[in-house]
C-alpha positions in Angstrom: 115.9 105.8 109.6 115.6 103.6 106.4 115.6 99.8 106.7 115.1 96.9 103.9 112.3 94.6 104.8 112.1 91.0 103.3 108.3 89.8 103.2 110.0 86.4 101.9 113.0 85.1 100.6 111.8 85.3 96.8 110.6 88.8 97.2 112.5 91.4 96.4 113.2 93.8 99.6 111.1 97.1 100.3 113.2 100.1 101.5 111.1 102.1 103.9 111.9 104.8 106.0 110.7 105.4 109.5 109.9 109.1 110.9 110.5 111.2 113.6 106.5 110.4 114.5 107.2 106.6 114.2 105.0 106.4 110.5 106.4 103.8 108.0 106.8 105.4 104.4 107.5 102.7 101.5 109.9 103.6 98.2 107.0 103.8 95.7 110.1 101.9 93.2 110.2 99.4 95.6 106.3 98.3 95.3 106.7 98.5 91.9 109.6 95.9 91.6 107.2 93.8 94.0 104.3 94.0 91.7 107.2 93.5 88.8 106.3 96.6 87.2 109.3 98.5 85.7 109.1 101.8 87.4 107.1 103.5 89.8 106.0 106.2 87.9 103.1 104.9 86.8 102.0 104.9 90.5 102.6 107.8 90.6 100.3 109.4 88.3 97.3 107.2 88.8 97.7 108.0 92.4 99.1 111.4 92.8 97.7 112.4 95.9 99.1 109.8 97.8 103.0 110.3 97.0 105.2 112.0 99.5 108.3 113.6 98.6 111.2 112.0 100.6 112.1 116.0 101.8 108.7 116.5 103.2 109.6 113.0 105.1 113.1 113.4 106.5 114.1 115.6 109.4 115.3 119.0 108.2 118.2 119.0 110.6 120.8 118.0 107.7 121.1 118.2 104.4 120.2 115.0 101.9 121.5 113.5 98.6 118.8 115.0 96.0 118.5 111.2 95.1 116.9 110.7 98.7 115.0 114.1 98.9 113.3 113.7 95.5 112.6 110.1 96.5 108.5 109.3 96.2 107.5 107.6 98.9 103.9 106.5 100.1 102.6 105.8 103.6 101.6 102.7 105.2 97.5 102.6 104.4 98.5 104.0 100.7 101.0 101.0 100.0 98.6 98.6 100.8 95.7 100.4 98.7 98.6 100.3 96.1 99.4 96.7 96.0 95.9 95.5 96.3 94.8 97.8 93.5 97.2 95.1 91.5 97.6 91.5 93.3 94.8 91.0 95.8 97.0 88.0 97.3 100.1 89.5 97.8 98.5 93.0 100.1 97.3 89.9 102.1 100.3 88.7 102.6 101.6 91.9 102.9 99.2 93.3 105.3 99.3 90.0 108.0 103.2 90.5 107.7 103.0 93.7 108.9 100.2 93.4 111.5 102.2 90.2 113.1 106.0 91.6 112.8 106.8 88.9 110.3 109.9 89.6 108.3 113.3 87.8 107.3 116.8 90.1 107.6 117.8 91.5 104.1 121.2 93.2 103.5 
């Protein structure tokens, strides 16, 4: 299932996805637009063994836009390593928001 979560209502939402074993996996784009980075790519090759294919993510019961499949996406722990790697601040925001359910609607 993919939601939009709002950490506040300056942020820019996060589209994550939830799996069939109940893990959160965020849009690497996403974090990047937090951080106000341009893309995500560079993310992606400083931390390369930490990006998930969207395809490796989703059930393989039907079949997916390639948009969504080739998605990179990054799990919970490797978000957080991601953002605090850049803002120290905002993973502690971002961490307690998590931990304590905190999050406005979006969308």
């Amino acid at each position: 299932m993919c939601f939009q979560l709002a950490l506040s209502p300056d942020a820019p939402p996060l589209g994550l996805l939830v799996d069939a074993d109940n893990l959160l996996y965020f849009y690497i784009v996403d974090i990047a637009s937090l951080l106000v980075r341009k893309n995500g790519r560079m993310f992606a090759k400083r931390f390369p063994y930490d990006i998930i294919f969207g395809n490796n993510v989703l059930p393989p019961t039907q079949r997916y836009p390639k948009q969504t499949a080739c998605a990179h996406m990054v799990t919970r722990n490797a978000a957080l390593r991601i953002i605090r790697r850049e803002h120290f601040k905002l993973a502690e925001k971002f961490s307690n928001a998590l931990d304590t359910g905190y999050s406005l609607c979006a969308g």
